[in-house]
VEXDREN-2710 file (C-alpha; in Angstrom, 1 decimal):
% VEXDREN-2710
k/r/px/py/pz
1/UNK/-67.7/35.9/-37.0
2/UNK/-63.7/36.5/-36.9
3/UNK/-61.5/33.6/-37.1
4/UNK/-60.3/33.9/-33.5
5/UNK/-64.0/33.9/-32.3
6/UNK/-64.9/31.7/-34.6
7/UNK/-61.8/29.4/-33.2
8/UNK/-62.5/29.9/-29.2
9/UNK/-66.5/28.8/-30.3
10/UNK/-65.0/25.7/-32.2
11/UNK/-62.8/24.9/-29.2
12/UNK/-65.6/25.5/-26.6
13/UNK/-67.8/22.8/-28.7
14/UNK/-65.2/20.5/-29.4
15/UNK/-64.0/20.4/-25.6
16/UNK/-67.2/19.6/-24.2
17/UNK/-68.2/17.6/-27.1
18/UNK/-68.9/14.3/-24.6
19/UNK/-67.4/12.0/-27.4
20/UNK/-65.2/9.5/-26.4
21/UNK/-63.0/9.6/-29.5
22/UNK/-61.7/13.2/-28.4
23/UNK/-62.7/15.0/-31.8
24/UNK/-60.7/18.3/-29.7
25/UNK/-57.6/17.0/-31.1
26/UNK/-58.1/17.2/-34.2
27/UNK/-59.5/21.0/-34.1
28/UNK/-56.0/21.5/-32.2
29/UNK/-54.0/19.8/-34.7
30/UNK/-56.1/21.7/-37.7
31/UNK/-55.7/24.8/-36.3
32/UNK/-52.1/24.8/-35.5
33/UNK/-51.1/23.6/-39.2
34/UNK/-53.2/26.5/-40.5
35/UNK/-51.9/29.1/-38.4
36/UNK/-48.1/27.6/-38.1
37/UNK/-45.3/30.9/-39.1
38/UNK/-41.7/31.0/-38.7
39/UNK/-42.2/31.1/-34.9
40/UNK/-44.3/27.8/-34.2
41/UNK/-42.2/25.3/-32.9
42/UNK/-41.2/22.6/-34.3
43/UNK/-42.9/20.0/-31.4
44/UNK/-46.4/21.9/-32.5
45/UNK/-45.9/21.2/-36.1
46/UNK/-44.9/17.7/-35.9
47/UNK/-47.1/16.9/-33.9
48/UNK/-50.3/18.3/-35.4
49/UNK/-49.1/16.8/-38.8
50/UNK/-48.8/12.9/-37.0
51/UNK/-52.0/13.5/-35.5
52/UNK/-54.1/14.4/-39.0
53/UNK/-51.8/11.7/-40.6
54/UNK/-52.9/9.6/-38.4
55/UNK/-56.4/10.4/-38.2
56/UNK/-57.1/11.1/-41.9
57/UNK/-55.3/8.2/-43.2
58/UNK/-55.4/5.8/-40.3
59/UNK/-58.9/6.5/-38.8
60/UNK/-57.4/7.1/-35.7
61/UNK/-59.3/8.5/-33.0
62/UNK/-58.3/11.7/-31.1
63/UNK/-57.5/10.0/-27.8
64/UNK/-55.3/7.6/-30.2
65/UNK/-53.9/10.6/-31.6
66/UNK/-52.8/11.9/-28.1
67/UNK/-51.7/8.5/-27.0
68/UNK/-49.0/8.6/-29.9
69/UNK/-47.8/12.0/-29.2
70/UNK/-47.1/11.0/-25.5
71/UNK/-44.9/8.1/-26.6
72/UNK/-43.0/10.4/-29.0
73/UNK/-42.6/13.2/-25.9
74/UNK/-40.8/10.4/-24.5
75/UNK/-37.9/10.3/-26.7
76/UNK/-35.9/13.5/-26.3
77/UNK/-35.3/14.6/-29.6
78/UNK/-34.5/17.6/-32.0
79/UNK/-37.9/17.7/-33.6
80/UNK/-38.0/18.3/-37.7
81/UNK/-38.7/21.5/-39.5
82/UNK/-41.0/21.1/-42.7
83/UNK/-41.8/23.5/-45.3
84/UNK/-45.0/25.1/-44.9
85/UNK/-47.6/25.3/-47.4
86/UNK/-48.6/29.2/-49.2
87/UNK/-52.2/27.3/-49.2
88/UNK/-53.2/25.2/-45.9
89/UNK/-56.5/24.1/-47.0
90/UNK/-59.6/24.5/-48.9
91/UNK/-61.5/25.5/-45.4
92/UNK/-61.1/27.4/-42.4
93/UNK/-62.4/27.2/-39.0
94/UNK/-65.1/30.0/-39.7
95/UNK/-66.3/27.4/-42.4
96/UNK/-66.9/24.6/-39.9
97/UNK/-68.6/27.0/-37.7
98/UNK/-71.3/27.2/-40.1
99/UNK/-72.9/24.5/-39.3
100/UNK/-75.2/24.1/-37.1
101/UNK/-73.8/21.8/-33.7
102/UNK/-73.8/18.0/-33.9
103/UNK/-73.8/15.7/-36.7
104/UNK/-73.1/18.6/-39.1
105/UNK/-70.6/20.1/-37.2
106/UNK/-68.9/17.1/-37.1
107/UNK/-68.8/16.3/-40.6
108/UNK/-67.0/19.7/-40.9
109/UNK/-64.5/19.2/-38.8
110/UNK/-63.6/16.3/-40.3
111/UNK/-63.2/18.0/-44.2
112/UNK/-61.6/20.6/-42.5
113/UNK/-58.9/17.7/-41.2
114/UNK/-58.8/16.5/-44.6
115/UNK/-58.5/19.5/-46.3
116/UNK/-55.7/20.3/-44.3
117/UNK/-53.8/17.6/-44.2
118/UNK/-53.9/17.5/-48.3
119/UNK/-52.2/21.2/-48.0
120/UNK/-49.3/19.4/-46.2
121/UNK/-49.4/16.2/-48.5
122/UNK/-45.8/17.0/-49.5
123/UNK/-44.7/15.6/-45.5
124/UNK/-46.0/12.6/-45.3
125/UNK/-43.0/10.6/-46.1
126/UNK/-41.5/12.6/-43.6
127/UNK/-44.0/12.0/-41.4
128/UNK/-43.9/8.2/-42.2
129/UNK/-40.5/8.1/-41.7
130/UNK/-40.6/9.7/-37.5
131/UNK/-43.4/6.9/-36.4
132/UNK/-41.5/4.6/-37.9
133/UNK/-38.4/5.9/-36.1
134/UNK/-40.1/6.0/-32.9
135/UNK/-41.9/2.3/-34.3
136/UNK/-45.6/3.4/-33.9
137/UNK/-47.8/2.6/-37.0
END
């Protein structure tokens, strides 16, 4: 399966996934930080690194996750630019669609999260630094 089948699948799943915690938020914010080029912008990037920030370090859910991002959209801003990683994780989104729907498939998403968000380690004080400007964490 190609990535971008392999990406509308994952989205499909995760969208109709039933869970209250949102798990489609994550997939987003995995996603975009894997795929982010010169032409992203920088709302997309900052936002998908808060929300694995948040999730993978914080535990929070993905309707936390989104609850953040609203109060930041709030504040009109010019929003960072980061340095983007050569590598942006150990997995991929055709990895996650390996397994089988469910339990398993859940537990992939979350190591692809993880794995992601350690590409981008080097933002987190940067990260840090913009929810503590906007005083959320």
């Amino acid at each position: 399966m190609d990535e971008q089948t392999a990406c509308h699948e994952l989205q499909a799943y995760s969208i109709t996934h039933g869970d209250p915690a949102f798990i489609h938020q994550h997939v987003v914010d995995a996603w975009t930080l894997q795929h982010a080029d010169e032409h992203t912008k920088p709302i997309a990037i900052t936002f998908a690194l808060v929300g694995l920030y948040l999730h993978c370090e914080r535990g929070y859910t993905g309707k936390q996750v989104q609850r953040v991002h609203m109060l930041m959209a709030r504040r009109k801003q010019t929003w960072p630019t980061f340095a983007l990683p050569c590598k942006r994780g150990t997995m991929t989104v055709q990895d996650v669609m390996k397994h089988p729907p469910g339990p398993a498939r859940d537990q992939a998403i979350e190591a692809w999260c993880a794995s992601v968000w350690a590409a981008y380690c080097h933002c987190r004080e940067s990260v840090l630094r913009l929810l503590g400007e906007h005083r959320i964490g």
